[in-house]
NUNU-895385 format. One record per residue: residue in three letters; x, y, z of N, C-alpha, C, O in turn. Coordinates in steps of 0.2 Angstrom, whole numbers, plus 5000, padded with zeros to 4 digits. Example, Ala and Ser with C-alpha at 12.3 -4.5 7.8 and 13.67 -1.06 7.14 Angstrom:
2
> ala	5066	4972	5039	5062	4978	5039	5066	4984	5039	5071	4983	5042 .
> ser	5064	4989	5035	5068	4995	5036	5064	5000	5039	5067	5006	5040 .
//
This chain:
214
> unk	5792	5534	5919	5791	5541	5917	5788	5545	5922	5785	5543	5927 .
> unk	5788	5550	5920	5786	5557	5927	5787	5562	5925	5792	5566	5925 .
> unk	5778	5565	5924	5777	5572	5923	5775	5578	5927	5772	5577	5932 .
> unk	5776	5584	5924	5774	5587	5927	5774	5595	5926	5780	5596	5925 .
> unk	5772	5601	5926	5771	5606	5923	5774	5612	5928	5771	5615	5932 .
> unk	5781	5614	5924	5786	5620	5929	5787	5627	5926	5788	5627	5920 .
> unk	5787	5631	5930	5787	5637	5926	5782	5638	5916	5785	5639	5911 .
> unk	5775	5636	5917	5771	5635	5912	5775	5632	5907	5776	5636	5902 .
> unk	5778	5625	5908	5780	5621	5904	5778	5615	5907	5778	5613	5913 .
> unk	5775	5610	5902	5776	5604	5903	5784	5600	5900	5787	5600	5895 .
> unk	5785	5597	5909	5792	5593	5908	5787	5584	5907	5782	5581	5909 .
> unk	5792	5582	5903	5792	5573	5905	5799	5570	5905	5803	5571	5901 .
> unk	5800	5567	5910	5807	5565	5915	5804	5556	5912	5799	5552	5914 .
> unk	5811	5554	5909	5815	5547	5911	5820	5546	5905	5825	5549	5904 .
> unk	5817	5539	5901	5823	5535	5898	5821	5534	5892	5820	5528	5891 .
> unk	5820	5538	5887	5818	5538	5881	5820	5536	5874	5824	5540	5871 .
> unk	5818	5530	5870	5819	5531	5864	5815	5537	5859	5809	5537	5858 .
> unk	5819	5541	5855	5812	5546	5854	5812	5551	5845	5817	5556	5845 .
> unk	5810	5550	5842	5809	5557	5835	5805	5562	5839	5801	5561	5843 .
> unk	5808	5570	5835	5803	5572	5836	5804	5578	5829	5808	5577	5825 .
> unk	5800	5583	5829	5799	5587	5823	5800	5594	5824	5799	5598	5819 .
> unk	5802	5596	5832	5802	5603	5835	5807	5604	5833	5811	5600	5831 .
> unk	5808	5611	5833	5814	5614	5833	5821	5611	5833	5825	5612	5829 .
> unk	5822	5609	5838	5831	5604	5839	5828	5596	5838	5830	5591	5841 .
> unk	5823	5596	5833	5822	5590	5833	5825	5582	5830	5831	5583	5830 .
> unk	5823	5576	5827	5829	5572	5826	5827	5564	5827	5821	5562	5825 .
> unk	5831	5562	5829	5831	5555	5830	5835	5553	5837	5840	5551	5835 .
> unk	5834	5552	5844	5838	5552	5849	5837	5546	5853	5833	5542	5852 .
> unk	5841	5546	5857	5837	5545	5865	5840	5550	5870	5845	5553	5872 .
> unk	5833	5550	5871	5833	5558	5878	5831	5555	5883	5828	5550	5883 .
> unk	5832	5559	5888	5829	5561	5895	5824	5565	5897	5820	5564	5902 .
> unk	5825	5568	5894	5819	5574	5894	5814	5575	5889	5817	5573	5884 .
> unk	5808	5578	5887	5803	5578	5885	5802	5587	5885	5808	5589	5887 .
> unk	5798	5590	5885	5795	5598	5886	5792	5601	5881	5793	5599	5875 .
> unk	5788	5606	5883	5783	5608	5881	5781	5616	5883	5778	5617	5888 .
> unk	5785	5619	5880	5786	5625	5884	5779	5632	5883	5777	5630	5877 .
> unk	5775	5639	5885	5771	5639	5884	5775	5646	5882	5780	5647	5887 .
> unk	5775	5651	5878	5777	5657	5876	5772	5662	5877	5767	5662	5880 .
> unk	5775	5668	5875	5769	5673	5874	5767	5672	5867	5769	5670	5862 .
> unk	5761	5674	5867	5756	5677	5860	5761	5680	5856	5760	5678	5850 .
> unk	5767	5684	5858	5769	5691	5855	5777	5687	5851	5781	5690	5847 .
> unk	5778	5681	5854	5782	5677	5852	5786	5677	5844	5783	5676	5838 .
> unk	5795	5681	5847	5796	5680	5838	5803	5681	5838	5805	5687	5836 .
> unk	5809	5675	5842	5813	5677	5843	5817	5676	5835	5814	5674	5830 .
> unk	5823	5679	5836	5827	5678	5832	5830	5673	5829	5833	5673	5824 .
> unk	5830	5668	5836	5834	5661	5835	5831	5657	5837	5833	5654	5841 .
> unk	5824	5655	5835	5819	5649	5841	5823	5644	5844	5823	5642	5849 .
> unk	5828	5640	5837	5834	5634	5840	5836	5636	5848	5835	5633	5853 .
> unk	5839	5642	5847	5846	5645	5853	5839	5645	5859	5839	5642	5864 .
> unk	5834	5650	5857	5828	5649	5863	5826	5643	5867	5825	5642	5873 .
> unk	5825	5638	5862	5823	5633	5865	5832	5630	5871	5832	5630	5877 .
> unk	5834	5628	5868	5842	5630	5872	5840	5632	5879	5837	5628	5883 .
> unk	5842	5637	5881	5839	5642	5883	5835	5641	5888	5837	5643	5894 .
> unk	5830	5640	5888	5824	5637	5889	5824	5631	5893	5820	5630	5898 .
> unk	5828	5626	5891	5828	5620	5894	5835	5620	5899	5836	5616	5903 .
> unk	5840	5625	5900	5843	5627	5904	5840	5630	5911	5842	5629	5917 .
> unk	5836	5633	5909	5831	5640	5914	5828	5632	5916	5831	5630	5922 .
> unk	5825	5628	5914	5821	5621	5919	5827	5618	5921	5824	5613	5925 .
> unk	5833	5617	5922	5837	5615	5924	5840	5608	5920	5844	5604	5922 .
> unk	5837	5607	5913	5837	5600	5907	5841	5601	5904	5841	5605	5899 .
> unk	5846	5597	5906	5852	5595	5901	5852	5591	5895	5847	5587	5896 .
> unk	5855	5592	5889	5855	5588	5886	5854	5579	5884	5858	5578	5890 .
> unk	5854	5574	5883	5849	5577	5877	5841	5577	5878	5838	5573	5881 .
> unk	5839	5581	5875	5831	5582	5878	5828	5584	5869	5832	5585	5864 .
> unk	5822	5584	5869	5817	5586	5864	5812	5591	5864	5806	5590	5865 .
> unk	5813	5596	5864	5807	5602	5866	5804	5605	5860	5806	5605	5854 .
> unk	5797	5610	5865	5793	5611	5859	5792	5617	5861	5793	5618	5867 .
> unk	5788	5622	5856	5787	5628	5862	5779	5630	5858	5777	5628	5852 .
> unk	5774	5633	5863	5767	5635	5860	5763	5639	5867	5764	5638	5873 .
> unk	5760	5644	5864	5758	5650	5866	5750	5648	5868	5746	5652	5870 .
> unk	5750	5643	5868	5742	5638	5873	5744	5636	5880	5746	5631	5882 .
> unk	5742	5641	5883	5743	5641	5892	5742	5633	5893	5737	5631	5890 .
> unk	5745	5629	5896	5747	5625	5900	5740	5622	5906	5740	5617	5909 .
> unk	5735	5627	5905	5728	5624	5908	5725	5618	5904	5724	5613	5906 .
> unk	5724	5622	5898	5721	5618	5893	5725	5612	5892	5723	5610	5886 .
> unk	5731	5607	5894	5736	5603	5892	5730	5598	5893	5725	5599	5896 .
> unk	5730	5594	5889	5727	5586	5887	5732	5583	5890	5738	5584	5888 .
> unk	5729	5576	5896	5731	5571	5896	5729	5564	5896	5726	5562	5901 .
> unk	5732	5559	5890	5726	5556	5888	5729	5548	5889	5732	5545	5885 .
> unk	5728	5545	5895	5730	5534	5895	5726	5532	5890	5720	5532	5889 .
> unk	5730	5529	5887	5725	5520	5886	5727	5516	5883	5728	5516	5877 .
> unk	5730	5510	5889	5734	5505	5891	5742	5507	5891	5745	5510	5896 .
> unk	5745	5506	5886	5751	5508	5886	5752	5513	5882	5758	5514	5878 .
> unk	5747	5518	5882	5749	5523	5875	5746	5530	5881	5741	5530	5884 .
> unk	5751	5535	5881	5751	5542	5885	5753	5546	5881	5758	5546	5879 .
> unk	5745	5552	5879	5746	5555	5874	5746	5562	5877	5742	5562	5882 .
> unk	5748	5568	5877	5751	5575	5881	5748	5578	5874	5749	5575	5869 .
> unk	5744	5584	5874	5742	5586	5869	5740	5595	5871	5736	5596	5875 .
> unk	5745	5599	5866	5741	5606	5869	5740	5608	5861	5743	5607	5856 .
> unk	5732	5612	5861	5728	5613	5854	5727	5621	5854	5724	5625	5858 .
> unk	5729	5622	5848	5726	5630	5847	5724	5634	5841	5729	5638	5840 .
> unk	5721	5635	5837	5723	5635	5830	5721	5643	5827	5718	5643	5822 .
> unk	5722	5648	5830	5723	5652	5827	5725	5654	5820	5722	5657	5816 .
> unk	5733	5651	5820	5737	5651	5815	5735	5645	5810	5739	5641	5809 .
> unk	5733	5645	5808	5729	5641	5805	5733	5639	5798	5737	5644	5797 .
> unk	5734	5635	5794	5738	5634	5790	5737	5636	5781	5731	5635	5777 .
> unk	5740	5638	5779	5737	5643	5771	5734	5636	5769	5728	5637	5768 .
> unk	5735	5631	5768	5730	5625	5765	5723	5624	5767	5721	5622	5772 .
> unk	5719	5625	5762	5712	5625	5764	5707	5619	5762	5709	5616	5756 .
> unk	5702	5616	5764	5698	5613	5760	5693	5618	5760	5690	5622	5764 .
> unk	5691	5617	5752	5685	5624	5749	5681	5619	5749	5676	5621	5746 .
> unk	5679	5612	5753	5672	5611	5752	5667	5613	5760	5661	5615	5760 .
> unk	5673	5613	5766	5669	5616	5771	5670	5624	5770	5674	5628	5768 .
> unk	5661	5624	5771	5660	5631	5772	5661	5637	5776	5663	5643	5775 .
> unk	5661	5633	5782	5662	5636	5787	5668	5638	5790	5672	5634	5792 .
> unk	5668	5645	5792	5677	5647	5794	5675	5649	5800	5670	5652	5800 .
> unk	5678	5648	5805	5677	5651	5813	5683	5656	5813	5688	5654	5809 .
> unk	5684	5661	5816	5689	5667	5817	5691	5666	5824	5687	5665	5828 .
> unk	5696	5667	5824	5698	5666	5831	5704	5669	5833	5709	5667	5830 .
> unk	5706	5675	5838	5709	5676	5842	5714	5674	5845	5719	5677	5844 .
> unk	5713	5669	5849	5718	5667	5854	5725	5663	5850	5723	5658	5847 .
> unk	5731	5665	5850	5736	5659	5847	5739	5654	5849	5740	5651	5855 .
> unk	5741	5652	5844	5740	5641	5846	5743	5639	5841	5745	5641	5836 .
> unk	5744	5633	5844	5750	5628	5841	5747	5621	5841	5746	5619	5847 .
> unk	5745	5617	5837	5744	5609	5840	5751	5608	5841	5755	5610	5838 .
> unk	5752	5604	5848	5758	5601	5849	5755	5595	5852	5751	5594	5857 .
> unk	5759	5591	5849	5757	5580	5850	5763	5576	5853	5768	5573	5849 .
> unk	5763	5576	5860	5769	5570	5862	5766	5562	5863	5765	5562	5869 .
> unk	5766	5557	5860	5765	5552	5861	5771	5548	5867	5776	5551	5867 .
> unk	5769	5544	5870	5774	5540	5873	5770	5534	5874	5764	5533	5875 .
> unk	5775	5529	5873	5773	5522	5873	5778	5517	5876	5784	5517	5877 .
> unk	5772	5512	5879	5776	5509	5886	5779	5502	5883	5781	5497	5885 .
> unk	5778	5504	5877	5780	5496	5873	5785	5498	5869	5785	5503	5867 .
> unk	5790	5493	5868	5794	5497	5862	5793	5496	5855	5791	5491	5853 .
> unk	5794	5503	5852	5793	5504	5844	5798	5502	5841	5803	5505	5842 .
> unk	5798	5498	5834	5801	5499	5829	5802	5507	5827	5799	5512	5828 .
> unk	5809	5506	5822	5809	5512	5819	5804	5514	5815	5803	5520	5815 .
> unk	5800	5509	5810	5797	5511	5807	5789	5514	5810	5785	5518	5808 .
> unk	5788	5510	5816	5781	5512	5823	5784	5520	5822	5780	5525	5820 .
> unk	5791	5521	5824	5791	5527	5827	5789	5533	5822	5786	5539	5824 .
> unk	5792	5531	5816	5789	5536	5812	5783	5538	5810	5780	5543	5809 .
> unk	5779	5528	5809	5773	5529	5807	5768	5533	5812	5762	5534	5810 .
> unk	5771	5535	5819	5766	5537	5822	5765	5545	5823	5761	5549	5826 .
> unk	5770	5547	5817	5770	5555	5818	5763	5556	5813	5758	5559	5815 .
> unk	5764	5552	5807	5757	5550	5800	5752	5550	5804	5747	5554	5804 .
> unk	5752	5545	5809	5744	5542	5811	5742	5550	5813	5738	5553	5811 .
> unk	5746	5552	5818	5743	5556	5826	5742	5564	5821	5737	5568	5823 .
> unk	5748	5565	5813	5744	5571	5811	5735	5569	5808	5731	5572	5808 .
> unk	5736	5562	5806	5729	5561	5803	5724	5562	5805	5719	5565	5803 .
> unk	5725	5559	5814	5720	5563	5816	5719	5569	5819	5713	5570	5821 .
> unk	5725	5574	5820	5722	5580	5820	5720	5583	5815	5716	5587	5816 .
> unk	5721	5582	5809	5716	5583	5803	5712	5583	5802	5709	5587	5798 .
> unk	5708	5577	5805	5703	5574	5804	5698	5577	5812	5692	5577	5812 .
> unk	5702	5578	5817	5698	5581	5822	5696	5589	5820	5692	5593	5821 .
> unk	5702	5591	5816	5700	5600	5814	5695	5600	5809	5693	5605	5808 .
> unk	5692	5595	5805	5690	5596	5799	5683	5594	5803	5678	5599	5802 .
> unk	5681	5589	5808	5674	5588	5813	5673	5594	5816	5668	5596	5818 .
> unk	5677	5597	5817	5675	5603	5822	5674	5610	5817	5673	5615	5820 .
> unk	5674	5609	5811	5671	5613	5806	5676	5617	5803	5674	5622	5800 .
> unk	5682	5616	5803	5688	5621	5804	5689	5619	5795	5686	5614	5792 .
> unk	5692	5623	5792	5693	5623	5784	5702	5620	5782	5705	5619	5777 .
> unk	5704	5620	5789	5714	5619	5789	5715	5611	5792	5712	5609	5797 .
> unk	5720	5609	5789	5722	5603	5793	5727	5605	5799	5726	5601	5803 .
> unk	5730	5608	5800	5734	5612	5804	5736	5619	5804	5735	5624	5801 .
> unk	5739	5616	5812	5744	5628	5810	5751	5626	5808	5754	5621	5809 .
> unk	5753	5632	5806	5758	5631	5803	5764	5629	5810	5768	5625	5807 .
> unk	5765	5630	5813	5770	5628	5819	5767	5622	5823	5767	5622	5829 .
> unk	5765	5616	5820	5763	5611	5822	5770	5604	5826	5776	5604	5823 .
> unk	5768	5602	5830	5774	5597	5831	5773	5592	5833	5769	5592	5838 .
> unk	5776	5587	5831	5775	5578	5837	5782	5575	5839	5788	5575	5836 .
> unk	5779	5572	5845	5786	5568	5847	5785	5561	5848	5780	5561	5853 .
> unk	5786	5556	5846	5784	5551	5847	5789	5547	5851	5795	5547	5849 .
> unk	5789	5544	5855	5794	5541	5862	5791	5535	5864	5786	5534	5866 .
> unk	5797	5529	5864	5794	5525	5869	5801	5523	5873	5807	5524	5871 .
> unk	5796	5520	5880	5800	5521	5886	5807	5513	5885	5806	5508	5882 .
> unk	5813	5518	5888	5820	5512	5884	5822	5510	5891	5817	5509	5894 .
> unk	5826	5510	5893	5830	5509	5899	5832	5501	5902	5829	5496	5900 .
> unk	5836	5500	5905	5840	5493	5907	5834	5490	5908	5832	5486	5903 .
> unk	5829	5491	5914	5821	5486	5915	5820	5487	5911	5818	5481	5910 .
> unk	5818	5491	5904	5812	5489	5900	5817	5484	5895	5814	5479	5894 .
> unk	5823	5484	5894	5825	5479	5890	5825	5475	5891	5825	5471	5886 .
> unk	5826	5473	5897	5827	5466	5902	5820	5461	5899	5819	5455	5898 .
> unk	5815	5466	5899	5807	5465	5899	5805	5463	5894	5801	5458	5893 .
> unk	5808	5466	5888	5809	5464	5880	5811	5456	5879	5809	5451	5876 .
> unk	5819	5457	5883	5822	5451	5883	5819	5444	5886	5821	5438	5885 .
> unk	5814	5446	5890	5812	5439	5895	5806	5437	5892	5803	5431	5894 .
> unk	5803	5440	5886	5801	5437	5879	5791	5438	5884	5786	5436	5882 .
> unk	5792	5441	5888	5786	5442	5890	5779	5448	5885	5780	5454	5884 .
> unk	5775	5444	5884	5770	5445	5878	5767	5454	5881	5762	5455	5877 .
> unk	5767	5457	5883	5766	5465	5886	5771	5468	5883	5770	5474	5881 .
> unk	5777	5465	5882	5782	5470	5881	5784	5467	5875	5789	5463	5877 .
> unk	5782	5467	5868	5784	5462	5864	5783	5470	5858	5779	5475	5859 .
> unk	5788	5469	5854	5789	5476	5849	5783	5479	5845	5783	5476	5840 .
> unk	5780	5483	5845	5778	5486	5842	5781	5486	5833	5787	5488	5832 .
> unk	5777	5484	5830	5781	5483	5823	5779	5489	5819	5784	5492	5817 .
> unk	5773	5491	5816	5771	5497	5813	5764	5503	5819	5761	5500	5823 .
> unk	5762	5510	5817	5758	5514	5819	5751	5515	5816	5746	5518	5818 .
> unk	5752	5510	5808	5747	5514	5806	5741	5512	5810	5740	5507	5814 .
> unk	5735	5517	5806	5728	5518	5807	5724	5513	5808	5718	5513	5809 .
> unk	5727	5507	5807	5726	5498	5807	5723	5495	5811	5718	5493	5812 .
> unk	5729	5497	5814	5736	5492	5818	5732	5495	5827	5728	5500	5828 .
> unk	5734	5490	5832	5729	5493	5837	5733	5499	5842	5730	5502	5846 .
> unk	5740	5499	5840	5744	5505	5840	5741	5512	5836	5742	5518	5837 .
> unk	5739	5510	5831	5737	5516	5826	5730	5519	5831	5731	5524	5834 .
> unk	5725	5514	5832	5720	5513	5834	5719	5517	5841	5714	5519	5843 .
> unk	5724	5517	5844	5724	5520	5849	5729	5529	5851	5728	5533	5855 .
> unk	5732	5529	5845	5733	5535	5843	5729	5539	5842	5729	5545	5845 .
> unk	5726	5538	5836	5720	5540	5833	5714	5540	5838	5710	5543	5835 .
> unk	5711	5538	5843	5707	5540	5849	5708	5544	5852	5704	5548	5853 .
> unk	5714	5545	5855	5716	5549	5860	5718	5555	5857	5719	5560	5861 .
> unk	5720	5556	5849	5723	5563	5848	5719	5566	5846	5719	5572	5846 .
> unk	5711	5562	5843	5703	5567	5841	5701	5569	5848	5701	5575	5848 .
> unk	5701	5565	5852	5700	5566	5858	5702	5571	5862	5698	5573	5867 .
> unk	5709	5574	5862	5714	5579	5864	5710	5586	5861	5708	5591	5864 .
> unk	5712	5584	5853	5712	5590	5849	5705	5594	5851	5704	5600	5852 .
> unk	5702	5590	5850	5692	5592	5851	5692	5595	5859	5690	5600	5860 .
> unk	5694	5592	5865	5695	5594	5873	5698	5601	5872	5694	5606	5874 .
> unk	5706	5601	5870	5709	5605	5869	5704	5613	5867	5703	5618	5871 .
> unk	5704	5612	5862	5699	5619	5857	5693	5621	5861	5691	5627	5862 .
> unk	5689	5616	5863	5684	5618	5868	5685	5620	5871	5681	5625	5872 .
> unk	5690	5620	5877	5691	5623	5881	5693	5632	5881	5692	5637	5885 .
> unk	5696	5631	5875	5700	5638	5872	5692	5643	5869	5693	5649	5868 .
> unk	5687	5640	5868	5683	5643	5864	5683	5641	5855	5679	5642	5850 .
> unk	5688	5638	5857	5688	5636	5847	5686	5630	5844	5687	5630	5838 .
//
């Protein structure tokens, strides 16, 4: 894997098995990863065709997974731990019409934003890891919006990509029955895959928002 952030986009470059919930999103294996940063004033007519578009102008060919959000690329959260690299840009403006009426407290804010959540995992995931880790990673951004006093579980343009690394070496690695590279079976909140999700995306989301003032 190999990232790195071009024309206020975060790209991730390799060999992916991967879900994600953005816009051209799905069930794939891609090559590419992105994270692209828009304007504020953002409101095309076709987001699909944009993001298209978009991954053309970085020179990423199909198939790839891309996400788009109006959270400058400064503020990007980058989060290890062991085999788990979690990519996280937070902004919550747009805040989502679901409310909890027991926090009182509403902060107002300004700036527009998007939570967007890329996990990548250097172990390979079951189907069912993959999806379970969209559950974990919204749980805790929820749960990081609700600690920071916010009254929403999200904004409405929220997204995750959940990815682990596939390719000829990693299979080989799977096959040679070696206990580092041994499948990941489920994500939840449990599980030490859950556990480690759920660390690294309170962690992001709460880094993220400070940074922004929110």
């Amino acid at each position: 894997m190999r990232y790195y952030v071009k024309d206020s986009t975060l790209v991730i470059e390799g060999d992916f098995e991967a879900v994600s919930t953005g816009l051209n999103g799905g069930r794939s294996r891609v090559k590419d990863l992105f994270n692209k940063q828009v304007p504020r004033t953002f409101n095309p007519t076709d987001p699909g065709k944009f993001v298209e578009e978009a991954a053309l102008e970085l020179g990423i060919r199909e198939p790839y997974f891309g996400l788009l959000t109006a959270v400058n690329m400064e503020y990007l959260q980058v989060i290890e731990d062991d085999y788990l690299t979690v990519f996280l840009t937070a902004g919550v403006s747009n805040g989502s019409e679901f409310r909890i009426e027991k926090v009182e407290k509403v902060e107002k804010v300004e700036k527009i934003g998007t939570i967007n959540i890329i996990l990548i995992s250097r172990k390979k995931l079951s189907e069912t890891a993959l999806l379970g880790a969209i559950i974990t990673a919204t749980e805790a951004k929820s749960l990081a919006l609700l600690e920071k006093g916010h009254t929403f579980l999200g904004t409405n343009t929220d997204a995750v990509i959940v990815a682990y690394e596939a390719g000829p070496e990693r299979e080989s690695e799977m096959d040679s029955g070696s206990e580092g590279r041994q499948e990941l079976a489920y994500a939840g909140s449990s599980t030490d895959f859950g556990k480690k999700i759920t660390k690294a995306v309170i962690k992001g989301v709460k880094a993220g928002l400070e940074l922004r003032g929110e």
